[in-house]
C-alpha positions, 0 to 999 in steps of 0.5 A: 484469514479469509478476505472479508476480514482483510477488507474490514482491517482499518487502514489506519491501524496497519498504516503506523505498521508499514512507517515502523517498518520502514523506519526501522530500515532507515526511511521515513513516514514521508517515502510511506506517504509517497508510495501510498499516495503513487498508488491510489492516486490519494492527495496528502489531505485526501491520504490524511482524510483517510486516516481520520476517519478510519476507513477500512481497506475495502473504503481507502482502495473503493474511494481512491481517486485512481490506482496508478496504471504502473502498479501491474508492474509489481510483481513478485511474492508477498506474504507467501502469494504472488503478486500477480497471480492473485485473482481478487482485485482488492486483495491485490491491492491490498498486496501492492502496498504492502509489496511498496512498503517492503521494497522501501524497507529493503532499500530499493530506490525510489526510482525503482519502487516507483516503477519509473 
């Protein structure tokens, strides 16, 4: 899949995805909605906002009020790439939030999701 096709993808289609599978491992839409908003900076009604009007991956990160300055302390492999050896900023963004979404599936504490 080349990058432009990633970019296009609808934010709100992969977003009931990262709940599943969060919900899958015993977490809740609300732990999705903390990560997600800890990241780009979105407000509940702004994330909502987002959703409604189907923004595409390129808009939700373009339109994020500011990506929290922690996130360069995600690192590790998602979907086979290296966090932080990707040199495409919105690809790495994109990539942080799935890495999000992973770590709260796989149990991690919200403590250190959050990098705090």
């Amino acid at each position: 899949m080349n990058n432009e096709r990633i970019y296009k993808l609808l934010f709100s289609s992969v977003y009931p995805l990262y709940i599943q599978k969060a919900e899958k491992k015993g977490r809740t839409k609300e732990e999705v909605d903390t990560v997600t908003k800890w990241l780009t900076g979105y407000s509940d009604e702004q994330l909502k906002a987002q959703i409604e009007k189907k923004a595409d991956f390129e808009t939700f990160f373009a339109e994020a009020p500011e990506l929290n300055p922690n996130a360069v302390k995600i690192t590790g492999v998602i979907c086979g790439y290296r966090i932080e050896e990707i040199e495409e900023p919105l690809i790495q963004k994109i990539r942080y939030l799935d890495k999000l979404v992973d770590e709260l599936a796989k149990g991690k504490t919200m403590e250190k999701i959050l990098r705090t």
